[in-house]
PAZAPA-4460 file (N, C-alpha, C; in steps of 0.05 Angstrom, whole numbers, plus 32768, in hexadecimal, padded with zeros to 4 digits):
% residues 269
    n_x    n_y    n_z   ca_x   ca_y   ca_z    c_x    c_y    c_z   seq   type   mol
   8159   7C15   7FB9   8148   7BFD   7FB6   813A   7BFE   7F9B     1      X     A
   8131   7C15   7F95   8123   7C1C   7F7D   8127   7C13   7F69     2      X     A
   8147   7C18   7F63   815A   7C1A   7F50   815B   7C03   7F42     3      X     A
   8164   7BEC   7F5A   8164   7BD3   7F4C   814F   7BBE   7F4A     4      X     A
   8154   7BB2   7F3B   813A   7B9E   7F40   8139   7B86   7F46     5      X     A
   814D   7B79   7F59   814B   7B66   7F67   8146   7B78   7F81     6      X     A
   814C   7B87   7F87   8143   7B98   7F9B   8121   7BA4   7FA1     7      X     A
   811C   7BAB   7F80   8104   7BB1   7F8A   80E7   7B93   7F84     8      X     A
   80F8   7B7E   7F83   80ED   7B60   7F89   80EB   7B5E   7F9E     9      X     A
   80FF   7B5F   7FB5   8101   7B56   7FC5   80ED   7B6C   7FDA    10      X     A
   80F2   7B7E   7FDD   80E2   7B92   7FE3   80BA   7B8F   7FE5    11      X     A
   80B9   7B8B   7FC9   809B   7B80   7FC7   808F   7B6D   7FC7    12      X     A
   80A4   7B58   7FCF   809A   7B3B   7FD5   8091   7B38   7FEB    13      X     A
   80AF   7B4B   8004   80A8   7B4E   8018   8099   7B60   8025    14      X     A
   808E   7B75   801C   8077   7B80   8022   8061   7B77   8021    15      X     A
   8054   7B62   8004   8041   7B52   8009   803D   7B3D   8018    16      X     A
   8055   7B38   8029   805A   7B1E   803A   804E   7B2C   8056    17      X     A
   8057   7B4B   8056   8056   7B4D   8070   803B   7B54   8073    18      X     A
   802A   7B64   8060   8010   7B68   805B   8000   7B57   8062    19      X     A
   800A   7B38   8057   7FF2   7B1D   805C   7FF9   7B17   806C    20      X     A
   800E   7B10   8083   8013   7B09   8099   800A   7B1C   80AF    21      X     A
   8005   7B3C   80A9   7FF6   7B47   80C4   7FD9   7B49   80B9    22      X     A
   7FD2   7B40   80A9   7FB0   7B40   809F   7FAA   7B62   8094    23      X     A
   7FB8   7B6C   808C   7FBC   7B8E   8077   7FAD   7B89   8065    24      X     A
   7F9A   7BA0   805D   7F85   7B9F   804A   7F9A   7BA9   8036    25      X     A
   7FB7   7BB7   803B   7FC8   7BC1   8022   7FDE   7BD4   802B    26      X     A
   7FEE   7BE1   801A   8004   7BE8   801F   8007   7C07   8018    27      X     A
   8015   7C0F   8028   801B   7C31   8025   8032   7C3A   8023    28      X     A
   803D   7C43   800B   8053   7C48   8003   8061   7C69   800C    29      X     A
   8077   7C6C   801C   807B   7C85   8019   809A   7C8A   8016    30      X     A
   809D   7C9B   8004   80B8   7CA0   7FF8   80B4   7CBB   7FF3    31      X     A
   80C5   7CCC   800A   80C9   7CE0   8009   80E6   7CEF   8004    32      X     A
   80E7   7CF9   7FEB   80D7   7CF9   7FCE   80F0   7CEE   7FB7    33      X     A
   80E6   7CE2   7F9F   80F3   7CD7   7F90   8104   7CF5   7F8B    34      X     A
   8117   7CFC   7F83   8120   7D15   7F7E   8135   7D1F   7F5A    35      X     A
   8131   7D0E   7F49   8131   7D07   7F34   812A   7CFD   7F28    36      X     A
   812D   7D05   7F08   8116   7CF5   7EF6   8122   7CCD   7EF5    37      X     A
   8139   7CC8   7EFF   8140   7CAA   7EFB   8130   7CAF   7F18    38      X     A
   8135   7CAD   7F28   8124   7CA4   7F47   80FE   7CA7   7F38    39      X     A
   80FD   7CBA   7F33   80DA   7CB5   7F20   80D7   7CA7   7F1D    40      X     A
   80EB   7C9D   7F06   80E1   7C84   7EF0   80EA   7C6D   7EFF    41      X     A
   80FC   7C69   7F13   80FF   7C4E   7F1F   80E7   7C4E   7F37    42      X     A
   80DA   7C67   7F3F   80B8   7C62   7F56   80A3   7C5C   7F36    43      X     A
   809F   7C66   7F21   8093   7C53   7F16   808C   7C3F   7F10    44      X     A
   80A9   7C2E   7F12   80B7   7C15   7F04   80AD   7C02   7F1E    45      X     A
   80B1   7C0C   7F3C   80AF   7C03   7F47   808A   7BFC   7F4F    46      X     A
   807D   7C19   7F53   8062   7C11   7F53   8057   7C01   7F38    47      X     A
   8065   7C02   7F2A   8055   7BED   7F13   805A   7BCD   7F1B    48      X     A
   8073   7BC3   7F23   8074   7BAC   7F30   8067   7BAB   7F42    49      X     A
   8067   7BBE   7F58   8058   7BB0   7F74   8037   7BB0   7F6C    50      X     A
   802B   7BBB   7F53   8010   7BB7   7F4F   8010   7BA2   7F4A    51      X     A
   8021   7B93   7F2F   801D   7B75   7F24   801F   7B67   7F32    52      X     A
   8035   7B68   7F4C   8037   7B54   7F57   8024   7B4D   7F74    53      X     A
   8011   7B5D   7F74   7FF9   7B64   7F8D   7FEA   7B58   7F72    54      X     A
   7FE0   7B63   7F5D   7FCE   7B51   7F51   7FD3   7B31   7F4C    55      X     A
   7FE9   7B29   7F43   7FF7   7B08   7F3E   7FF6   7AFA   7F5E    56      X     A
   7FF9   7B0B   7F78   7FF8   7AFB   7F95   7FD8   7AF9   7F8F    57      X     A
   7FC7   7B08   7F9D   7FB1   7B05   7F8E   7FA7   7AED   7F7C    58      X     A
   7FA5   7AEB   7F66   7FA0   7AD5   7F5E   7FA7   7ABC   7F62    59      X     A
   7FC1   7AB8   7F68   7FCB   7AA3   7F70   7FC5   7A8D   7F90    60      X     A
   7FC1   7AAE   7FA1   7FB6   7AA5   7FB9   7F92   7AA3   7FC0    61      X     A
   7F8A   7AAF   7FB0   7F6F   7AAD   7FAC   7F62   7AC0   7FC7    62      X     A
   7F68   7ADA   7FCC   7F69   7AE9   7FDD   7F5E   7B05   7FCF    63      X     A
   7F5C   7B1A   7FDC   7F53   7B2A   7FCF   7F73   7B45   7FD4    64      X     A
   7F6A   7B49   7FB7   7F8B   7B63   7FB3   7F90   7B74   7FC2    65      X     A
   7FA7   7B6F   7FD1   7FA9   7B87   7FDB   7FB3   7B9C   7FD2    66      X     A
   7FA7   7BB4   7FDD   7FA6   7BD4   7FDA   7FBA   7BE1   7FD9    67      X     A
   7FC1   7BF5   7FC9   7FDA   7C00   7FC3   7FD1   7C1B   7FC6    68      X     A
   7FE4   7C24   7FDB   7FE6   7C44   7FDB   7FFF   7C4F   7FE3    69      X     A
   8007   7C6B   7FDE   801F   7C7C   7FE6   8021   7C95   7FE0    70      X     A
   802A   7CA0   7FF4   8032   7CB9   7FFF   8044   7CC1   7FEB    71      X     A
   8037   7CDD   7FE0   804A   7CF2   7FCA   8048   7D0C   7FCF    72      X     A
   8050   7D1C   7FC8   805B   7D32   7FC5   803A   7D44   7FC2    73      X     A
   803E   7D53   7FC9   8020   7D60   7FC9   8016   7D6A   7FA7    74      X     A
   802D   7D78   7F97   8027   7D6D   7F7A   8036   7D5B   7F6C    75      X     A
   802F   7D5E   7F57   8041   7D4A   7F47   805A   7D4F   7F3D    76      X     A
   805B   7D68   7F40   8079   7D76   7F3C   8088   7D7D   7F4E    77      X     A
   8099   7D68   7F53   80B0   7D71   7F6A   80C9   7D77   7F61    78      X     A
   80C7   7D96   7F66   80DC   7DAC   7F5E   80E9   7DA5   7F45    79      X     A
   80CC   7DA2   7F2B   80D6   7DA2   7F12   80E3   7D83   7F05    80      X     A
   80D8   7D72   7F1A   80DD   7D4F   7F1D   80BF   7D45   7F1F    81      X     A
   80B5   7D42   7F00   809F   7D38   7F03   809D   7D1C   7F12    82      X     A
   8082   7D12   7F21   807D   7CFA   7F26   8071   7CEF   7F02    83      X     A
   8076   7CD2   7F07   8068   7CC2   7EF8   804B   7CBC   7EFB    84      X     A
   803B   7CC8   7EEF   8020   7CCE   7EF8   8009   7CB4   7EEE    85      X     A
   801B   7CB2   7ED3   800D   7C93   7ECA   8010   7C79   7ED9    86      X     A
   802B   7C79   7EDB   8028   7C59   7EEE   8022   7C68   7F0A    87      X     A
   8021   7C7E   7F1C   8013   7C7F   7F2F   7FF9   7C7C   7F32    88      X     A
   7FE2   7C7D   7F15   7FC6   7C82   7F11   7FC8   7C60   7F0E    89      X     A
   7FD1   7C51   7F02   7FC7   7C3F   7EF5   7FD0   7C24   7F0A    90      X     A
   7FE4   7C2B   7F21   7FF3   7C17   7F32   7FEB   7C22   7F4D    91      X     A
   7FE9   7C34   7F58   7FD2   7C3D   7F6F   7FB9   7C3F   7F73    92      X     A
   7FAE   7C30   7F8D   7F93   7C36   7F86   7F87   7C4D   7F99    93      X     A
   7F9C   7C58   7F9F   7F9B   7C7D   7FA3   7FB8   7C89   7FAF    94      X     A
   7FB4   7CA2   7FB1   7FD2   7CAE   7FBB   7FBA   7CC7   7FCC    95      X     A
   7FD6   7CC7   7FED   7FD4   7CDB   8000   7FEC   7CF1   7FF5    96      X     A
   7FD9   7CFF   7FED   7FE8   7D18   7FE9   7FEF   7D34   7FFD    97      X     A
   8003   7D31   8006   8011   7D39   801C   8009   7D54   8017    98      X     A
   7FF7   7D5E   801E   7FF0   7D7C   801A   7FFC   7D92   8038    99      X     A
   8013   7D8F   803A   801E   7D9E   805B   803A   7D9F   8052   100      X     A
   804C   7DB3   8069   8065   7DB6   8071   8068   7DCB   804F   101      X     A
   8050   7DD9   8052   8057   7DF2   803F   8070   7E03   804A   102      X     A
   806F   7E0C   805F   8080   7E1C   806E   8082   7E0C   808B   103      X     A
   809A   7E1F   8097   809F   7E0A   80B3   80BB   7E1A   80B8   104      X     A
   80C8   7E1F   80D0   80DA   7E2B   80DB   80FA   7E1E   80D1   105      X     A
   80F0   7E0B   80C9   8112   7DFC   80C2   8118   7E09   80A2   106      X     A
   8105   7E0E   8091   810A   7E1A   807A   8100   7E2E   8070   107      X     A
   80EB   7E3F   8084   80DB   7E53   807C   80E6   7E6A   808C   108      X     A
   80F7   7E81   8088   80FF   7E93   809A   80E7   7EA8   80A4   109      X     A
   80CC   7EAA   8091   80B6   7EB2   80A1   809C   7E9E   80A2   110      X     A
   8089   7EA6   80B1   8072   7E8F   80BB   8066   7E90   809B   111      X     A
   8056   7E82   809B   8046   7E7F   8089   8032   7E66   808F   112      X     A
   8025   7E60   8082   8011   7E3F   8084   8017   7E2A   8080   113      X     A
   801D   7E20   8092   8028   7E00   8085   801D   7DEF   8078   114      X     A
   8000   7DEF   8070   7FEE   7DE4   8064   7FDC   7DEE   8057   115      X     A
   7FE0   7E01   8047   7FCF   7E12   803C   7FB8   7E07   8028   116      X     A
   7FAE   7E0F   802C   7F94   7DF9   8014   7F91   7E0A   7FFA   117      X     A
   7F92   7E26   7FFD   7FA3   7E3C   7FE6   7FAF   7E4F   7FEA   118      X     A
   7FB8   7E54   7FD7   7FCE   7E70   7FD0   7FC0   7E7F   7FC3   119      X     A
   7FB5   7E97   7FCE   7FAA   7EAE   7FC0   7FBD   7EBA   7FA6   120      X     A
   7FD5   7EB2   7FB0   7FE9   7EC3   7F99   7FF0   7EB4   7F80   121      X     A
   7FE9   7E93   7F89   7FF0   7E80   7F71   800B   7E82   7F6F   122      X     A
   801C   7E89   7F81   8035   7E83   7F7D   8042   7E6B   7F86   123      X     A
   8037   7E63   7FA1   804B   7E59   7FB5   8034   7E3A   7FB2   124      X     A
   803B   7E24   7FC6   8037   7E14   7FCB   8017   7E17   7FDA   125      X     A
   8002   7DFF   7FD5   7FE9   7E01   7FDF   7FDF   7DE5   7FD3   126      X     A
   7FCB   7DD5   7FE5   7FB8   7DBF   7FE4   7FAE   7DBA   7FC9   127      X     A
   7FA0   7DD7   7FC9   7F8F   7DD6   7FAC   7FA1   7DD4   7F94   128      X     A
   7FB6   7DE1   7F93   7FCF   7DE3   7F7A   7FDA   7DC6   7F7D   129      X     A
   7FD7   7DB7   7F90   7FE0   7D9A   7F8E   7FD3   7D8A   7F87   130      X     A
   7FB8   7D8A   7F8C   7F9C   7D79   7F81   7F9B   7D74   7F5D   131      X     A
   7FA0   7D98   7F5B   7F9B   7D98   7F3C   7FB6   7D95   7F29   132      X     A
   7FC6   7D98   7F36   7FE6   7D91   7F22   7FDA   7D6F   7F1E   133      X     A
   7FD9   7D5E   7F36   7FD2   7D41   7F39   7FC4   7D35   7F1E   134      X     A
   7FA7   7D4F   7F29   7F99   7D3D   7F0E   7F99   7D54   7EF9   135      X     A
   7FA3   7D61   7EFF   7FA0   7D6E   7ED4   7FBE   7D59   7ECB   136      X     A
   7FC9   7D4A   7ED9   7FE3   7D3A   7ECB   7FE0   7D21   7EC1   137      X     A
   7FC0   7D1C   7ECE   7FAF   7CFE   7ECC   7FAD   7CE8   7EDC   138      X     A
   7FAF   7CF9   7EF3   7FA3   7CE7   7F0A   7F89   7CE6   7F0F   139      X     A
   7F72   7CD1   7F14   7F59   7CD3   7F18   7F54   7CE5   7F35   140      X     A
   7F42   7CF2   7F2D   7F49   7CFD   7F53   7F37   7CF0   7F66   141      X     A
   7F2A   7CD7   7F55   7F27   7CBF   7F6F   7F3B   7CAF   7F73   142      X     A
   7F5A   7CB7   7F6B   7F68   7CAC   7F79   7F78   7CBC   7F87   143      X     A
   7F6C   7CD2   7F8D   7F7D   7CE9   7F9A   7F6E   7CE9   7FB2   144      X     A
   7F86   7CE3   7FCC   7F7D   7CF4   7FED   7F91   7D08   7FEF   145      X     A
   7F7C   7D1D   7FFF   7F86   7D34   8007   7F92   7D39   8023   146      X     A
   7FA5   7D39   802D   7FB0   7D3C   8041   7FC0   7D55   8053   147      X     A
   7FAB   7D53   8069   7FB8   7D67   807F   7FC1   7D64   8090   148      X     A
   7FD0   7D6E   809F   7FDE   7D70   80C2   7FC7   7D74   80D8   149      X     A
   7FD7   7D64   80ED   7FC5   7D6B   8104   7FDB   7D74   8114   150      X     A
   7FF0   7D89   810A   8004   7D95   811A   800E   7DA9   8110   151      X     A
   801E   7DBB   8114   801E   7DDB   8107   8044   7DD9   810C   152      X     A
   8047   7DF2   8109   806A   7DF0   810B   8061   7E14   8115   153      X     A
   8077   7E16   8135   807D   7E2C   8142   8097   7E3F   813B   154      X     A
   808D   7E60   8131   80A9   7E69   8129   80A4   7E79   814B   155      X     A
   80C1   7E93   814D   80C7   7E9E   815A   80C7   7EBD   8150   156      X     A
   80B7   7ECB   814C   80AD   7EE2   813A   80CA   7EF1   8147   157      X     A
   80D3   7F09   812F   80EA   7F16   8139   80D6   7F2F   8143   158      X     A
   80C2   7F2F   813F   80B3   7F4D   814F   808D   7F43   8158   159      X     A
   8091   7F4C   8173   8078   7F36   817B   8062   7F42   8166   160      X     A
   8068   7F62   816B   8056   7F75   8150   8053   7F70   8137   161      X     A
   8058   7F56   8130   805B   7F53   8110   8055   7F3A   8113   162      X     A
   8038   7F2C   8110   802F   7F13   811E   8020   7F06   8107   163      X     A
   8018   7F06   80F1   800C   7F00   80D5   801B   7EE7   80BE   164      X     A
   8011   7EE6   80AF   801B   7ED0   809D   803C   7EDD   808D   165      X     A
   8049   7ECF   8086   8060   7EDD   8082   8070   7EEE   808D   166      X     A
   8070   7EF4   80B0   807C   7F08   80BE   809C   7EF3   80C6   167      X     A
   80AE   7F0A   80C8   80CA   7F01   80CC   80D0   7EF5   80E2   168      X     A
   80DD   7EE3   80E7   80E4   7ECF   80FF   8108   7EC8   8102   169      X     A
   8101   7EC2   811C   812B   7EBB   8121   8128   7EA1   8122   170      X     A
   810D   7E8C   8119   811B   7E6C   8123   80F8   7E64   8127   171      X     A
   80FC   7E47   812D   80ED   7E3D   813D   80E9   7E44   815D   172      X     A
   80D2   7E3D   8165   80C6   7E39   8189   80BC   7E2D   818F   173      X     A
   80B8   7E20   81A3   80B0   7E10   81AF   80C1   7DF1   81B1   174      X     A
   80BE   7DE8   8198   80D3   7DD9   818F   80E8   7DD4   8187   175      X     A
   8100   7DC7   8187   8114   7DC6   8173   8111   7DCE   814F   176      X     A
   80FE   7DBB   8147   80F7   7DC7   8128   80E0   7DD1   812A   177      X     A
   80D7   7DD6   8137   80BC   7DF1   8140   80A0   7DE3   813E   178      X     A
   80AA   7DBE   813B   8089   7DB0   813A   8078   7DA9   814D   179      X     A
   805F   7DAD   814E   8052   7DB0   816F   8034   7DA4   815B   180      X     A
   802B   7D8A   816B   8016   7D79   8169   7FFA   7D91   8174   181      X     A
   7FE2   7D8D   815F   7FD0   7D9A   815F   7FC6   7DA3   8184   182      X     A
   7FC0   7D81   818B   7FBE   7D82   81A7   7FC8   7D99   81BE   183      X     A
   7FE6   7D9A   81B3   7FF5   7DAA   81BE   7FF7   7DC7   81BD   184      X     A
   7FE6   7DCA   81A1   7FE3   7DE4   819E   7FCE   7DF6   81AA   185      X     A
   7FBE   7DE3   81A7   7FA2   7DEB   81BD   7FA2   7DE9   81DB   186      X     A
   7FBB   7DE8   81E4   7FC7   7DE9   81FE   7FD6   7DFB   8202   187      X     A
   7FE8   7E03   81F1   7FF7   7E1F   81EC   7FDC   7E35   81EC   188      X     A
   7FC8   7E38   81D7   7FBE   7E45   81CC   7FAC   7E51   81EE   189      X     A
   7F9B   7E3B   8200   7F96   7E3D   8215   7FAB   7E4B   822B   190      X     A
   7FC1   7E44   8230   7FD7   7E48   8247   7FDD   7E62   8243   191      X     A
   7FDF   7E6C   8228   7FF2   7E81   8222   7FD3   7E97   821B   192      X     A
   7FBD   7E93   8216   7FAA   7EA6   8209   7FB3   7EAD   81F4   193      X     A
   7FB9   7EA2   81DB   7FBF   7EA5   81D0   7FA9   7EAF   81B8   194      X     A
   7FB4   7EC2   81A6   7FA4   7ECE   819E   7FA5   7EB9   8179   195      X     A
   7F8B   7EB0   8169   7F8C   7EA1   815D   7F79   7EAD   8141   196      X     A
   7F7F   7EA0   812A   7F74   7EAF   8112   7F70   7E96   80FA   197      X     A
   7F5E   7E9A   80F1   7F54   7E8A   80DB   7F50   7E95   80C6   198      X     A
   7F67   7E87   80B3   7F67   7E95   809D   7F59   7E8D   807D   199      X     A
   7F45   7E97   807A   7F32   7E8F   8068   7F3B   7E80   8046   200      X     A
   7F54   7E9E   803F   7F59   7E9B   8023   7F6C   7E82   8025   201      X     A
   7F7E   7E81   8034   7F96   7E69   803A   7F84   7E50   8042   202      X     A
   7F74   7E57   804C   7F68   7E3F   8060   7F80   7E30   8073   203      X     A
   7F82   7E41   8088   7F92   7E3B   809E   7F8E   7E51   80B7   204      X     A
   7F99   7E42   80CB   7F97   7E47   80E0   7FB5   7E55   80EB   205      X     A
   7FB9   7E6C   80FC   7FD4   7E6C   810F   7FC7   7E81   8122   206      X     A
   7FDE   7E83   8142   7FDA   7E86   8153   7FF1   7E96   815E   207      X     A
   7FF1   7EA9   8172   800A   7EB4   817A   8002   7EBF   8196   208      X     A
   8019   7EBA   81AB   8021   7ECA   81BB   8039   7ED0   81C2   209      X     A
   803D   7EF1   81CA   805A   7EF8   81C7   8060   7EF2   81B1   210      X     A
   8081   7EED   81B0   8085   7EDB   818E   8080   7ECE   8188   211      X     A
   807A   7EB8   8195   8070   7E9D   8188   8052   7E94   8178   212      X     A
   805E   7E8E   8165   8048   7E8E   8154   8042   7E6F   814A   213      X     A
   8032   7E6D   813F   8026   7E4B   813E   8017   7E48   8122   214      X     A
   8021   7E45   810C   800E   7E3D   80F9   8006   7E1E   80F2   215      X     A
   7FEA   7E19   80F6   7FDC   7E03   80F1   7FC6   7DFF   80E4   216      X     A
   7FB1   7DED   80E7   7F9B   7DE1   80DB   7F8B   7DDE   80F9   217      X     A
   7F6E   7DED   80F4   7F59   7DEE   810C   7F46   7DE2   8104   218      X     A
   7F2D   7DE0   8113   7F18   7DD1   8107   7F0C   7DDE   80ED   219      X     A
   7F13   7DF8   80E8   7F00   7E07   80D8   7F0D   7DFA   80BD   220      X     A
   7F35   7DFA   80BC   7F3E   7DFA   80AB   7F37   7DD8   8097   221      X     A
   7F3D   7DC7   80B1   7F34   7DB0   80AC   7F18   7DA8   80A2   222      X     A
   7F0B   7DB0   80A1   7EE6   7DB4   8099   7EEF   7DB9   8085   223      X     A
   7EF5   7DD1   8078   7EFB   7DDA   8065   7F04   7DC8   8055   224      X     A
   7F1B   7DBE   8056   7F2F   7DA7   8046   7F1D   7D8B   803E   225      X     A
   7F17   7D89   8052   7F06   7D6E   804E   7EEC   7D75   8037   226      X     A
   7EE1   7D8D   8037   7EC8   7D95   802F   7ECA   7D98   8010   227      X     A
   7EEC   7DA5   800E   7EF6   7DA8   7FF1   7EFF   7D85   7FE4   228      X     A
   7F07   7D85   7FF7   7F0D   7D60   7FE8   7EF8   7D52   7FDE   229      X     A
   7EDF   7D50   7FEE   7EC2   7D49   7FE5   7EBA   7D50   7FCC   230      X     A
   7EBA   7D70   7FCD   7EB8   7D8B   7FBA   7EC5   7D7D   7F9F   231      X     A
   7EDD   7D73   7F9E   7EEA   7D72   7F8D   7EEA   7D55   7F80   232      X     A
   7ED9   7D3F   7F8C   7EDA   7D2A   7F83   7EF4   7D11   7F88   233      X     A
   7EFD   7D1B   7FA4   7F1A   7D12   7FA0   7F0A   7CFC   7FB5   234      X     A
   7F23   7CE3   7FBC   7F1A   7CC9   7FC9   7F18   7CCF   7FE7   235      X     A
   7F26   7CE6   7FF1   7F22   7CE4   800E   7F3A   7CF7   8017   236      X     A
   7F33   7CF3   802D   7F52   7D07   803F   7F5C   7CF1   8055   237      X     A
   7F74   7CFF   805C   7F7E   7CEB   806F   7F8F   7D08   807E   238      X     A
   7F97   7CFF   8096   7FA5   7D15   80AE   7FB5   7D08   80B0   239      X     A
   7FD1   7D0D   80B9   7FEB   7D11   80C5   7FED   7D1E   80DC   240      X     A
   7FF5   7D19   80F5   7FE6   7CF9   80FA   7FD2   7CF7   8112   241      X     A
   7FB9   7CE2   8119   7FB2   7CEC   8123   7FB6   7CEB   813B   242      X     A
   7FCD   7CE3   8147   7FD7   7CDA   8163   7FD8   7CFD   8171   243      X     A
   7FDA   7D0D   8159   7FE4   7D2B   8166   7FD0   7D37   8169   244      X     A
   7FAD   7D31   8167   7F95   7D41   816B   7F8E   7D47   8182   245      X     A
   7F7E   7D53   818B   7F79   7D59   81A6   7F53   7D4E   81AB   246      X     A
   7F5E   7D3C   81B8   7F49   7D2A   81C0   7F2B   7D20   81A8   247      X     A
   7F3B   7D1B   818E   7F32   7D12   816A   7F1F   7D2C   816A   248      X     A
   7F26   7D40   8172   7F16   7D5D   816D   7F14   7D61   8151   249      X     A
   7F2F   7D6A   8142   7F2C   7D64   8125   7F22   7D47   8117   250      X     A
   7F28   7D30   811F   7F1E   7D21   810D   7EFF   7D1B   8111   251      X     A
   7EF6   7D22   8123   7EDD   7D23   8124   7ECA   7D3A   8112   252      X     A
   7EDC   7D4D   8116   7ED0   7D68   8105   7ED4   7D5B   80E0   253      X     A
   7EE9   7D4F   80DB   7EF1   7D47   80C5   7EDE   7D30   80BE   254      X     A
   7ED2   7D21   80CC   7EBD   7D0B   80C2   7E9C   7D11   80C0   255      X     A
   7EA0   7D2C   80D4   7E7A   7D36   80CB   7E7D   7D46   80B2   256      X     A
   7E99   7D59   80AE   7E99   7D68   8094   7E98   7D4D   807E   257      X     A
   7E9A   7D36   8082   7E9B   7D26   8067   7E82   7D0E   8066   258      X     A
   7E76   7D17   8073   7E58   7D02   8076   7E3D   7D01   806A   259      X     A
   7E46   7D0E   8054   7E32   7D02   8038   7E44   7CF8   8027   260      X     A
   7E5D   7CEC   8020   7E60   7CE2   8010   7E67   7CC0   801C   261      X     A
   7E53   7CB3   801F   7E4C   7C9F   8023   7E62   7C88   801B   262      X     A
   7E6C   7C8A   7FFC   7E7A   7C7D   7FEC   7E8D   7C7B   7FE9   263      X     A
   7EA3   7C90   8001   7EBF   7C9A   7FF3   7ED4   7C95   8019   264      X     A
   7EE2   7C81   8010   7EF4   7C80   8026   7F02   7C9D   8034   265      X     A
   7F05   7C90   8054   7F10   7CAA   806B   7F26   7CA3   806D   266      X     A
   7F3B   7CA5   806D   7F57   7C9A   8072   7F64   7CAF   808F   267      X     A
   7F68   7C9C   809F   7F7A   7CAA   80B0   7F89   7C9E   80C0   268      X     A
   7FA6   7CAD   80B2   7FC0   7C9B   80BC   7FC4   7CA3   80D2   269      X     A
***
C-alpha cells in the first residue's frame, strides 16, 4: 500500500472517513515493521500525506484535526534500517514505542526479560536504549510514549536448578508460543507457589516453579517505567493490553505512579 500512491490515497481518505463517521478523536498507525530503507522512505512518504491531508479535512470541514499516532519499533534502528525520524517528528503527534518482546520462547533459547527498561551490559535490547536512540535522532520526547506489556512469555527451563535470567530452556510452557496474560500469571504464581523475583537493574519481574518460568512486568516494574517516562519528559505510557490485567491492578498502580504531571496524556490501548 505504501509503495504506491494511489494506494496510499485511498488508504487515507478512508481512514479519515472512518475516523469522522465513528466520532475518533484520531488515528493509530501500526506497521510492524517497515524492514528496508525503500519501505522507510515510503512510511515517511506516507505519514507526510496522511498529516496534510488531516490538516486540509480539517479546514475544509471546519472541525478540529484529527490526531495522528503509530506504533514503532522500540528504537529507531531496526536492525540497521533506520526509521525516518523527521517526517515521524514533524507528521505525528506522538509515537508508542513498543518497548517489549525483548526475549520470548519462540526466539530466545534462554529466559531473559521481555521488557527490560535496561541492560546493565549495554549490549542487548532495553526501554531506556529505545527512548534515547528516538530522541538523540530528533524526536521531541513529548512526542515519545513509552510502552509496556501486561503479559510475560513462559519458557520450560532444561534444569529446574538453573532458574535466573538467561538460564537454558527446551521451548515454551504453558502456551503454544509461551504467552500468558498478566492476570494469568498471578494465578499460576498463586496455584503453583511460585517462587517470584524483582529485578532492580533490568527492571523486570519473573517467576518459576519446577521448570516453568515466567518473565514479566509487576507492579514494582511498572511504577518504575511510568516514573522514568515522567523522569524523562516523555508524553506518557501506554500498556499492551489492558484486557490481560488482573482486575486494572497494574493500571491502577500505573496512574498513581503518574499523578503529578497534571499536563501530559495516559494512553491505554
Amino acid at each position: 500500500m505504501a509503495s504506491n500512491p494511489t494506494s496510499r490515497k485511498s488508504f487515507i481518505d478512508s481512514s479519515i472517513r472512518l475516523a469522522r463517521s465513528n466520532g475518533f478523536h484520531g488515528l493509530d498507525l501500526d506497521w510492524e515493521y517497515p524492514s528496508s530503507a525503500t519501505e522507510m522512505s515510503n512510511f515517511g512518504t506516507l505519514l507526510r500525506e496522511w498529516r496534510s491531508a488531516v490538516v486540509a479535512e480539517a479546514s475544509s470541514s471546519g472541525r478540529q484535526r484529527l490526531l495522528l499516532a503509530a506504533a514503532v519499533f522500540y528504537s529507531n534502528n531496526y536492525y540497521s534500517v533506520l526509521y525516518p525520524v523527521q517526517a515521524v517528528a514533524d507528521s505525528l503527534d506522538w509515537v508508542n514505542l513498543m518497548a517489549y518482546d525483548f526475549y520470548g520462547p519462540g526466539w530466545s533459547r534462554v529466559t531473559g526479560p521481555p521488557a527490560a527498561l535496561y541492560d546493565p551490559s549495554n549490549a542487548g535490547p532495553s526501554g531506556d536504549a529505545g527512548v534515547r536512540s528516538w530522541t538523540q535522532a530528533g524526536l521531541p520526547a513529548k512526542k515519545a510514549v513509552l510502552g509496556f506489556p501486561y503479559y510475560g512469555y513462559a519458557w520450560r527451563l532444561s534444569n529446574a536448578n538453573s532458574h535466573s535470567y538467561y538460564a537454558p530452556t527446551t521451548g515454551p510452557a504453558i502456551s503454544a508460543d509461551g504467552s500468558i496474560g498478566y492476570g494469568q500469571i498471578r494465578k499460576f504464581i498463586v496455584d503453583n507457589r511460585a517462587t517470584t523475583v524483582y529485578n532492580s537493574s533490568v527492571v523486570g519481574d519473573y517467576c518459576y516453579a519446577g521448570t516453568t518460568w515466567i518473565g514479566y512486568d509487576d507492579n514494582q516494574s511498572i511504577v518504575t517505567k511510568v516514573r522514568y517516562a515522567k523522569q524523562r519528559g516523555l508524553l506518557g505510557y501506554f500498556s499492551w493490553h489492558v484486557g490481560a490485567d488482573d482486575n486494572s491492578g497494574l493500571s491502577r498502580a500505573a496512574t498513581r505512579a503518574w499523578d503529578a504531571a497534571a499536563t501530559t496524556r495516559t494512553i491505554q490501548k
